[in-house]
N, C-alpha and C positions, 0 to 999 in steps of 0.2 A: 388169573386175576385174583380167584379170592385166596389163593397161599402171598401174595404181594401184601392183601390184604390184612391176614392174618398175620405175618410179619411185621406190620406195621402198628398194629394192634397190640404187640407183644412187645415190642422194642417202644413205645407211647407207655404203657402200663408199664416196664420195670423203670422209665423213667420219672415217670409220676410217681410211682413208689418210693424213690431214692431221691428225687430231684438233683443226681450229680451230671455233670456235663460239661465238658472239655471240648474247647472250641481254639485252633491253630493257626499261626496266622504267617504270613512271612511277610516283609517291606524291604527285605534288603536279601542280596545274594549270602550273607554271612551269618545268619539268626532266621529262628524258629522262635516267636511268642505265642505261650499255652497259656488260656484265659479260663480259671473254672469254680467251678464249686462245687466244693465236697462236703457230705455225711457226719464223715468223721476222718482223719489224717488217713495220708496214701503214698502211695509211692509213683513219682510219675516219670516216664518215660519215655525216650525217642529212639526211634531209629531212620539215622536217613541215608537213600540209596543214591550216593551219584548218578549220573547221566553216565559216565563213562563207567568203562569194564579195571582200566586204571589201577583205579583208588576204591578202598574197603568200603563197607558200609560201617557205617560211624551209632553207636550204642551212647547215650547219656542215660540217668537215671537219680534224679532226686526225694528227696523228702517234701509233701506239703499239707501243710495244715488244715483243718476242718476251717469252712466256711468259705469265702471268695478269696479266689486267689492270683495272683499273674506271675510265670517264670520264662524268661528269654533264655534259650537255651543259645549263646555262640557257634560258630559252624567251624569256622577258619575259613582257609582257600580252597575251591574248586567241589561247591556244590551251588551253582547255581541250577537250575532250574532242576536240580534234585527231587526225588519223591521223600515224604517224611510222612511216618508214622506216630501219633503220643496216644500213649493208655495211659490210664490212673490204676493202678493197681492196688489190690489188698496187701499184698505183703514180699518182702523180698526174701528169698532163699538162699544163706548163705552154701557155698559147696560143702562144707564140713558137717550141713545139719539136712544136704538132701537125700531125699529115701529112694529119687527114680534111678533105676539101673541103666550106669550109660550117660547120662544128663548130657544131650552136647550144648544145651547154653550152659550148666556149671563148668562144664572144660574149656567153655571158648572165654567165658566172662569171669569166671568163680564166683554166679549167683544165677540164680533164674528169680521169675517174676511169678508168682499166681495170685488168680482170685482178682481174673478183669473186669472191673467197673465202668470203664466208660472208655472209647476210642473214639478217635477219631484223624482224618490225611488228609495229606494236601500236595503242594509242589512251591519247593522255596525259589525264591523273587530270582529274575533274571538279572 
């Protein structure tokens, strides 16, 4: 109970400290809406897991600006009732300028994400 506590203590306090916060939304089987406010600009991201073994999991990855913001992210076909992920991240990594040995998100994407400010999931609309 009290590491529940303490965790909650800690994730309260670095959001009080920052006040950024990403909140996801879905209303339809074909779109993810990410609703937030940021510090200062960020880099925002998704990734969402089909229900089926099928079809890949699907990476998006935008620009958004300091202060209140709203971005629909489009799906296409065959993620309903999918699991979705969005962070706000600090900064993106191009492959040409990473320093980890290996990188499997530079190889799979030609970028990786660091420097996570705020997540948050959910399950897009049936």
């Amino acid at each position: 109970m009290r590491r529940v506590l303490l965790v909650l203590v800690l994730v309260w306090s670095a959001w009080a400290a920052t006040k950024e916060l990403i909140i996801g939304r879905s209303d339809s089987s074909s779109s993810v809406t990410v609703t937030g406010s940021s510090d200062h600009g960020g880099w925002l991201g998704i990734t969402v897991y089909p229900v089926s073994d099928r079809y890949p999991a699907r990476s998006q990855v935008t620009y958004v600006r300091q202060g209140n913001w709203q971005q629909t992210f489009p799906l296409g076909a065959n993620y309903s009732n999918a699991k979705y992920e969005v962070a706000l991240w600090e900064s993106k990594i191009m492959r040409s300028h990473c320093t980890t040995k290996d990188c499997k998100w530079c190889k799979l994407n030609g970028y990786h994400m660091d420097g996570l400010r705020s997540y948050a999931s959910g399950t897009v609309a049936p």
